[in-house]
C-alpha positions as CSV (number, residue, x, y, z in Angstrom):
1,X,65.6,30.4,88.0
2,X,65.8,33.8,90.3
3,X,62.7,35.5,91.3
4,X,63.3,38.3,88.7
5,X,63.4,35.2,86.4
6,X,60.0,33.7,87.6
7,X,58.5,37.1,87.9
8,X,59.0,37.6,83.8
9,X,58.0,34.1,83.4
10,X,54.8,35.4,84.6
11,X,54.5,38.3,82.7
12,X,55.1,36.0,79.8
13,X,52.1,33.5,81.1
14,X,49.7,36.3,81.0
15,X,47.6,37.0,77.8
16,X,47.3,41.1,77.3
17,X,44.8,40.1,74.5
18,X,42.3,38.7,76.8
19,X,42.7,41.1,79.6
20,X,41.7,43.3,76.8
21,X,38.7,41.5,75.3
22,X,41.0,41.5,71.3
23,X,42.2,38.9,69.3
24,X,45.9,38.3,68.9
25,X,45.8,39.8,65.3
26,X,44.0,43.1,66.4
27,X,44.8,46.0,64.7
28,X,46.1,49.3,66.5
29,X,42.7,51.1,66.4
30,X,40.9,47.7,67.8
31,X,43.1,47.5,70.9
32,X,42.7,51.2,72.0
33,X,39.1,51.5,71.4
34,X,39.1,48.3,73.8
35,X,41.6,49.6,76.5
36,X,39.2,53.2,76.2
37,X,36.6,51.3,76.7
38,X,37.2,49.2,79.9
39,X,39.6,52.1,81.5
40,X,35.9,54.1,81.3
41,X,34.1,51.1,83.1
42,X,36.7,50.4,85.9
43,X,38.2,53.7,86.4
44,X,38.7,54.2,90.1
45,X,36.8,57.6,90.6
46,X,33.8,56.0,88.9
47,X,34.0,52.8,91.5
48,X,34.9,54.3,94.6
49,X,35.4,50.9,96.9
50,X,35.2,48.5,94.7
51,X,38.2,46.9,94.7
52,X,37.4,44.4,92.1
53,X,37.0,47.0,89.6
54,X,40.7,49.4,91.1
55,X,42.3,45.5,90.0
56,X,40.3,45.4,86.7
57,X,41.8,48.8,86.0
58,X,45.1,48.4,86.7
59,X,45.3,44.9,84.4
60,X,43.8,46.7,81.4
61,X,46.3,49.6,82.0
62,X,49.1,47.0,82.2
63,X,47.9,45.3,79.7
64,X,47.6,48.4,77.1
65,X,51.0,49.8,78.2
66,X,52.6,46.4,76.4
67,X,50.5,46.0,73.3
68,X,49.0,49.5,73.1
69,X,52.9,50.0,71.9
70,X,54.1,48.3,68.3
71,X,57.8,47.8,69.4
72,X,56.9,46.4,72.5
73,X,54.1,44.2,71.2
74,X,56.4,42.5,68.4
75,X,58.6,41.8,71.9
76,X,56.0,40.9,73.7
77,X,54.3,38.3,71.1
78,X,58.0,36.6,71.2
79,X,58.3,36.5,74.4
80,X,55.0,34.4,74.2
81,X,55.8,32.7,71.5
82,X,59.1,31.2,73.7
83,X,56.6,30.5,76.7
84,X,54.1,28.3,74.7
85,X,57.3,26.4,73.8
86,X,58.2,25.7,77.2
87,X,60.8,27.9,77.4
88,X,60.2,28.8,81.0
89,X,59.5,25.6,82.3
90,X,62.3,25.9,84.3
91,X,65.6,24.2,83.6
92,X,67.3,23.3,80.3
93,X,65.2,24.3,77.1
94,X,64.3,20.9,74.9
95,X,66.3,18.9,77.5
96,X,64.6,15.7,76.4
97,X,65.5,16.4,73.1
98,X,69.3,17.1,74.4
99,X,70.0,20.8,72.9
100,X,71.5,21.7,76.4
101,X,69.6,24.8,76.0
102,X,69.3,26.5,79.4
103,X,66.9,28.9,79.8
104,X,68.3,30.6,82.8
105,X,71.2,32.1,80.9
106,X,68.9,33.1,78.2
107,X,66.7,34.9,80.8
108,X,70.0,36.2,82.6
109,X,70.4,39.9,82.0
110,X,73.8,41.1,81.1
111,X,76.5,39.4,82.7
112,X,80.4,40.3,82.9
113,X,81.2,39.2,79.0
114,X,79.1,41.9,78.1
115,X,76.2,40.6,75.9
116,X,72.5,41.4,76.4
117,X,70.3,38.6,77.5
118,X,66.7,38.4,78.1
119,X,66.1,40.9,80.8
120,X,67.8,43.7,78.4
121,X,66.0,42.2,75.1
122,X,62.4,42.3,76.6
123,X,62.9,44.4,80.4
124,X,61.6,47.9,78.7
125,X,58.3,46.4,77.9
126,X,57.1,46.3,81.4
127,X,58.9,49.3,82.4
128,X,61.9,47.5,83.8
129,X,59.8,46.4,86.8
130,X,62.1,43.2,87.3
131,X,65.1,45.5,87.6
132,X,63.8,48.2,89.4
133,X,64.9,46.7,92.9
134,X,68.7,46.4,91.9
135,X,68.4,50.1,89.6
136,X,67.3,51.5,93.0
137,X,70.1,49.8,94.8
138,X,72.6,51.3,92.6
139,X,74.7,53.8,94.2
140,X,73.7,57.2,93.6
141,X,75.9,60.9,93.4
142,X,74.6,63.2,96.8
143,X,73.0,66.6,96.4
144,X,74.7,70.0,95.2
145,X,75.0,72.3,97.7
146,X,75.2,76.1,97.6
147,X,76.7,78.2,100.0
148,X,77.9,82.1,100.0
149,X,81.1,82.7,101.5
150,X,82.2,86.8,101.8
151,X,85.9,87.7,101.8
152,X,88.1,90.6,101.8
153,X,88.6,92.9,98.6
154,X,92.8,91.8,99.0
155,X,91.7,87.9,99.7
156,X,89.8,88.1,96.5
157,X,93.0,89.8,94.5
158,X,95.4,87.4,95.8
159,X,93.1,84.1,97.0
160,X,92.3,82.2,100.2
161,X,91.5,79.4,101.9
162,X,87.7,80.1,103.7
163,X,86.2,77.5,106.5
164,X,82.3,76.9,106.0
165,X,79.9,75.4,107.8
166,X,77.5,73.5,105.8
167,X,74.2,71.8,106.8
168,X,73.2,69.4,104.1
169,X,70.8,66.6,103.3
170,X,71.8,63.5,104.5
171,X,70.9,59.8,105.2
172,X,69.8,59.5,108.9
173,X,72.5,58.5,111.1
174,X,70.4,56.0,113.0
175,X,68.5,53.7,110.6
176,X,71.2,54.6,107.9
177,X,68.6,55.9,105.4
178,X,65.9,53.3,105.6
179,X,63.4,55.4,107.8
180,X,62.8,52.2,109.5
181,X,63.4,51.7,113.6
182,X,66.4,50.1,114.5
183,X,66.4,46.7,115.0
184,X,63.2,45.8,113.4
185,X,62.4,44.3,110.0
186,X,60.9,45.6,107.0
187,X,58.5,43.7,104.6
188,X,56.6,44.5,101.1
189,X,55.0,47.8,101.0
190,X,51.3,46.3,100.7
191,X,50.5,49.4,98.9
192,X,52.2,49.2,95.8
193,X,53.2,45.3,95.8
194,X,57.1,46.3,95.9
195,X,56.8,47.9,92.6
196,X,57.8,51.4,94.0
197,X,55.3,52.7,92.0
198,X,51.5,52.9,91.9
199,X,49.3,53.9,88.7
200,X,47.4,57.0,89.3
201,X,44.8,58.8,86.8
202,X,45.6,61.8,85.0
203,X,42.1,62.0,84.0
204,X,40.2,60.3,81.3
205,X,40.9,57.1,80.7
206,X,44.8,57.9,80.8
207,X,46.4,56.9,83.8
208,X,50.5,56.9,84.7
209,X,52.8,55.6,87.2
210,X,54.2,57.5,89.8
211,X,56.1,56.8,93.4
212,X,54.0,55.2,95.9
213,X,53.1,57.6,98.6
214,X,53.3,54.5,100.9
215,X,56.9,53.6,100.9
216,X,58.7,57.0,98.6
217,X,59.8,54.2,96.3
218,X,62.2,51.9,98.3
219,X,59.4,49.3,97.8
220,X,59.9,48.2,101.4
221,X,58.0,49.4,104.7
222,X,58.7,49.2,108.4
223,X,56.1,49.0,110.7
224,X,57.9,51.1,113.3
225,X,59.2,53.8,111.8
226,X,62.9,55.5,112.9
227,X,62.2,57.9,115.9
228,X,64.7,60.1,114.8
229,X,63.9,60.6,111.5
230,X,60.1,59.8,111.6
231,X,60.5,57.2,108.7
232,X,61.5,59.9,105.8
233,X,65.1,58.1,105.9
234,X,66.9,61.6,106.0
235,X,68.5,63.7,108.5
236,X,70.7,66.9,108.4
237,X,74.3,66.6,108.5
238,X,76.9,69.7,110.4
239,X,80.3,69.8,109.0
240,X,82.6,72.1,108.5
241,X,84.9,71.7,105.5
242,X,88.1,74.5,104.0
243,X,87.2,75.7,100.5
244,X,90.3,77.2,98.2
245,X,88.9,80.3,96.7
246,X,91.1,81.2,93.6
247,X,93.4,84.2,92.9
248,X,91.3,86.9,91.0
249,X,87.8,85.7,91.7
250,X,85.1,88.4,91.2
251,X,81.9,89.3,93.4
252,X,78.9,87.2,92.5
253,X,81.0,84.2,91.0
254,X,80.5,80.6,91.6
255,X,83.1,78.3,92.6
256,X,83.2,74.6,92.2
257,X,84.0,72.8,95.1
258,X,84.2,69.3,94.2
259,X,83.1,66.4,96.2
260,X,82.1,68.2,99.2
261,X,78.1,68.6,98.7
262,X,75.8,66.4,100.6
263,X,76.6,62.3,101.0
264,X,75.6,59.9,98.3
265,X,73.0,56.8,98.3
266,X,74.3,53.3,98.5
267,X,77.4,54.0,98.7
268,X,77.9,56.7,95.9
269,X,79.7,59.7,95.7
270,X,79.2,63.1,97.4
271,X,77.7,65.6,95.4
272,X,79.6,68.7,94.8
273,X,79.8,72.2,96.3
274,X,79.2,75.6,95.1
275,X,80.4,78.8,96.6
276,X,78.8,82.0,95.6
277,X,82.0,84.5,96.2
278,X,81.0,88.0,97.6
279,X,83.8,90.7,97.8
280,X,83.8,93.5,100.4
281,X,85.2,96.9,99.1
282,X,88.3,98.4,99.8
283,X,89.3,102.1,101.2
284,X,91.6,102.4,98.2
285,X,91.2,100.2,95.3
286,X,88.5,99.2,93.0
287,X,88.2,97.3,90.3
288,X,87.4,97.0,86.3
289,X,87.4,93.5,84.7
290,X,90.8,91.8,85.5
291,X,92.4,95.5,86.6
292,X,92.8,97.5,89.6
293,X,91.5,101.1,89.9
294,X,92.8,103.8,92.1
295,X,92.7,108.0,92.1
296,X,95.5,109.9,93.0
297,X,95.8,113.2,94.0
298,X,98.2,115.6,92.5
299,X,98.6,119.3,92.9
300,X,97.9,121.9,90.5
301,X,101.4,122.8,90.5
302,X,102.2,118.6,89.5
303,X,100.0,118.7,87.5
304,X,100.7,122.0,85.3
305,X,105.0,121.4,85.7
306,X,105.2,117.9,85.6
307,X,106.3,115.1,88.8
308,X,107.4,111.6,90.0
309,X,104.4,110.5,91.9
310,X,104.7,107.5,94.3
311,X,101.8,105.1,93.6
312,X,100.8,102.3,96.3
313,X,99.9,98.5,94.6
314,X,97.8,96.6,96.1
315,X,99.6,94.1,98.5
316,X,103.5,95.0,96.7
317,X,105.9,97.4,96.8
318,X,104.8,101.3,96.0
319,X,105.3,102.1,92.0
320,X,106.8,105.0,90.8
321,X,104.7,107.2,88.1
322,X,105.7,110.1,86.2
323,X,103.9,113.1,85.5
324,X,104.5,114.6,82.2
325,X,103.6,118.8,82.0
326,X,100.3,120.0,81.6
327,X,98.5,116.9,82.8
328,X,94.3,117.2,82.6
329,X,92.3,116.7,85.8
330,X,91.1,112.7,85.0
331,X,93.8,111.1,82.8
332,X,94.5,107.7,83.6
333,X,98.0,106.0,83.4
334,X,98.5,102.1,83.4
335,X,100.6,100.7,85.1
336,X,101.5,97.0,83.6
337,X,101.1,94.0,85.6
338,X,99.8,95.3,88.8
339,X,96.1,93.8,88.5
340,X,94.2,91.0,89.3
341,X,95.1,87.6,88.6
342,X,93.7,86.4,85.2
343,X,92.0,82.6,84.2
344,X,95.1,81.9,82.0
345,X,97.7,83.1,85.0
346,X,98.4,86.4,83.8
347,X,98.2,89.9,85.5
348,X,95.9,92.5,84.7
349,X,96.7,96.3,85.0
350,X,96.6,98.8,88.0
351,X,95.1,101.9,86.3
352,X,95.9,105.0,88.1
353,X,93.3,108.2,87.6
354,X,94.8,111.7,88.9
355,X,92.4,114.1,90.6
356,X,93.9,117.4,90.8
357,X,93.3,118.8,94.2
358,X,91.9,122.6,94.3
359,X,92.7,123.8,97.8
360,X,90.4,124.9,100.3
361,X,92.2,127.6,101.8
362,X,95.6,129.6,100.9
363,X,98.7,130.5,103.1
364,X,99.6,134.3,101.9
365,X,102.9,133.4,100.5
366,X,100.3,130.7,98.0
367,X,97.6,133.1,97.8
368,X,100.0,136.2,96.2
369,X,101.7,133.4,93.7
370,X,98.0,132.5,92.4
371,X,97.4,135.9,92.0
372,X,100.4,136.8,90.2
373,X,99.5,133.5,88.3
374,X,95.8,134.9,87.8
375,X,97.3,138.4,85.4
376,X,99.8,136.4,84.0
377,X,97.2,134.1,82.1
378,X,94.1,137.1,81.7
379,X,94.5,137.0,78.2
380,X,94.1,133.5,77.7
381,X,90.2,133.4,76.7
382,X,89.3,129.9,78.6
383,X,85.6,130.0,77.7
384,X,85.8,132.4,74.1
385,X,84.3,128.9,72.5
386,X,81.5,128.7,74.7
387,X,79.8,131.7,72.9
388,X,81.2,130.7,69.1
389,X,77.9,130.6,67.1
């Protein structure tokens, strides 16, 4: 039998009815008025020292946690039931009566064919303490990290590949995590027994488990702890990694980096990265959703007779736009396909705003045209409607 084996075998030898001063067939009422009762009478802030009395507390709070509960009662009264038949005697169950039964695969937890065994039937009533050793030994994913990376307004149109440099979390490079000094040995934290745990008060007679401040859960302590680290296991790790930031990314967005946050537990995988993406304007361009923004200025003669304009695109070849007669200051043409770079693939739309320029001063030749312009339209009335009651 394995010493998770003989540790349930002990669980199974002890009688939560007499720890809590109730008969087998107690009612639900019978057993918590009992548990109150004694948690009152050895609570640890009302018997400071008395170590008698921390012990008495912590049995009673066991104790209640198993048959305070109805599922894990019926459990635990099996489990009892298999024990008084000598079922963890060690060995092959009713071997002098030859059933070959052996109680080591019974209490064996589940193995590679799959089936629950003992560990899995009856391990939740005592808060999986026999497993806890191997469920903390399982390898566990790293930290997320966050990082902000900032990148030109054209990089964050067309994409880029960025360099970071990243100081994460990490296991401590000289006692590999264990916060113990290299070289020596570690034994059973004395404070918490190797649970990993210790059962603290949440005042009244409630009480609940939480890590123990002695060992931060590994269950195990050093007596000289890691130099480097100071016996917190951890350490800070410098790398610098490349990060692909997409085509068409916006300012404030969040890109996924996958596997490159901080190193795993026990083997496990690195967490993941995220990049917060800020863009830096541009002299030029701006931009609206998925398309590109950009005011052009036109004279008041293009704009009254008509043009072809040329039209810059944002890293591709100038576009050509036309015109028409009697354009308004402020209209906006679109120009297909000349945007940024959508989630599905596609292109957005460069959409080009004209801003009719009003000179600030007038050659003579330009000044007597206006003027001559100036009688020809005095009978327009530009701002009759303006006074319309």
């Amino acid at each position: 039998m394995s010493a998770t084996d003989g540790m349930r075998a002990d669980w199974a030898s002890k009688d939560f009815y007499a720890v809590l001063g109730v008969k087998k067939d107690a009612t639900a009422d019978e057993i918590k008025k009992a548990y109150r009762k004694l948690a009152r009478e050895n609570h640890p802030d009302s018997n400071p020292g008395d170590a008698a009395k921390h012990d008495k507390f912590k049995s009673v709070a066991e104790a209640y946690d198993v048959v305070g509960d109805a599922e894990k009662r019926a459990k635990y009264d099996q489990m009892r039931e298999l024990y008084r038949s000598g079922g963890f005697a060690g060995g092959s169950y009713g071997e002098a009566g030859g059933t070959g039964f052996d109680i080591n695969d019974f209490l064996r937890d589940r193995g590679a064919g799959g089936g629950g065994g003992f560990g899995e039937m009856f391990g939740d009533i005592f808060g999986n303490r026999g497993t806890r050793t191997r469920a903390q030994e399982r390898p566990r994913k790293g930290a997320d990290v966050e990082t902000t990376a900032t990148i030109g307004f054209t990089d964050a149109i067309q994409g880029v590949t960025v360099s970071l440099r990243l100081t994460s979390d990490a296991p401590c490079p000289d006692c590999n995590g264990t916060g113990g000094k290299p070289g020596t040995r570690p034994h059973v934290c004395p404070e918490c027994e190797g649970a990993g745990y210790v059962v603290a008060s949440v005042g009244g007679a409630f009480s609940m488990n939480e890590t123990c401040p002695a060992c931060g859960g590994r269950q195990l302590v050093y007596d000289e702890p890691c130099p480097t680290c100071h016996g917190n296991g951890r350490g800070l790790s410098a790398r610098t990694i490349q990060a692909r930031i997409p085509a068409g990314v916006k300012s404030g967005q969040k890109i996924r980096v996958k596997g490159k946050g901080a190193v795993g537990e026990n083997g496990g995988p690195h967490g993941d990265l995220f990049v917060v993406v800020k863009v830096s304007g541009h002299r030029l361009f701006g931009r609206k959703d998925d398309n590109l923004t950009i005011d052009v200025p036109v004279s008041f003669a293009e704009a009254a007779l008509g043009a072809e304009i040329t039209v810059p695109t944002l890293g591709g070849s100038p576009v050509t736009l036309k015109i028409p007669a009697g354009t308004p200051n402020g209209r906006t043409f679109r120009v297909r396909g000349k945007g940024a770079t959508r989630k599905d693939g596609t292109l957005g739309d460069l959409l080009a705003t004209v801003q009719v320029q009003v000179p600030a001063t007038l050659e003579p030749a330009a000044r007597e045209a206006i003027e001559a312009y100036r009688t020809a339209t005095a009978r327009i009335p530009l701002r009759a409607n303006l006074f319309e009651s």
